[in-house]
C-alpha positions as CSV (number, residue, x, y, z in Angstrom):
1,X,49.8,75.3,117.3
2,X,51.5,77.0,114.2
3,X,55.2,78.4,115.4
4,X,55.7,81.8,113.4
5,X,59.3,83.0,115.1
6,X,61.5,80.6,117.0
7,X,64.0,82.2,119.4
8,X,66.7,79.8,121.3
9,X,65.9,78.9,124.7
10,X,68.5,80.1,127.6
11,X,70.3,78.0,129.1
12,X,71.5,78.4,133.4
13,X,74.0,76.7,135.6
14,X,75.0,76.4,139.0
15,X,76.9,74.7,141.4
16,X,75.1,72.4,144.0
17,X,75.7,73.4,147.4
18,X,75.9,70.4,149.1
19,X,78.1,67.8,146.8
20,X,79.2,70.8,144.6
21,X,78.4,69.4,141.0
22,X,77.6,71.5,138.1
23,X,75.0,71.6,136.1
24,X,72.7,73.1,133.8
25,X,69.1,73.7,133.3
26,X,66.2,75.7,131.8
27,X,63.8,77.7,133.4
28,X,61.2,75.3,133.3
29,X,63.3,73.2,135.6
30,X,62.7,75.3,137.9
31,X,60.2,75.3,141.3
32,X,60.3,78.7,143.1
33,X,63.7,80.3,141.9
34,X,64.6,76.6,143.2
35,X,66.4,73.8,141.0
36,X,67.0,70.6,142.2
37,X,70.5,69.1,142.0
38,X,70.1,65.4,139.7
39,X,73.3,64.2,141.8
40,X,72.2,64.5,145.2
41,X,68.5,66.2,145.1
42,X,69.5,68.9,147.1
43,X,67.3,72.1,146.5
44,X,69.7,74.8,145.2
45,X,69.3,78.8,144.4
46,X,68.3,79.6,140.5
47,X,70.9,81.3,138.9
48,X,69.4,84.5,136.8
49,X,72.1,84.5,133.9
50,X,72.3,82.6,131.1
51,X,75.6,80.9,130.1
52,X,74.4,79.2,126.6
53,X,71.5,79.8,124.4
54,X,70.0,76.1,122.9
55,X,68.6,76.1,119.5
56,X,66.7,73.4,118.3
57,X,66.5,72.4,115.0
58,X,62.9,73.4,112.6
59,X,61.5,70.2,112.5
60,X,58.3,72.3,111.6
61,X,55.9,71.8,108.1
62,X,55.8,75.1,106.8
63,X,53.0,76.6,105.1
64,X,53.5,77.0,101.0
């Protein structure tokens, strides 16, 4: 797979309901507008905004 555009990945957080950590996630964390809380494993609402963007680094060969 060749990568022509690369666009930073949003980042979410919330706050777990039950032992009230924070914490942060991407979208592909999720299961069913659900993410689970790594503290306690408690299943917790998805929150819909972003609050960082994460850009990786091009690690990528590029074509000459």
């Amino acid at each position: 797979m060749k990568i022509i555009e690369r666009k930073p990945i949003p980042i979410y957080e919330t706050i777990c309901e039950e032992c009230k950590s924070r914490f942060q996630y991407k979208k592909i964390e999720l299961h069913w507008a659900h993410v689970t809380c790594p503290v306690c494993g408690m299943s917790n609402w998805a929150s819909t905004t972003p609050v960082a963007y994460e850009c990786e680094e091009e690690n990528d060969e590029k074509d000459i």
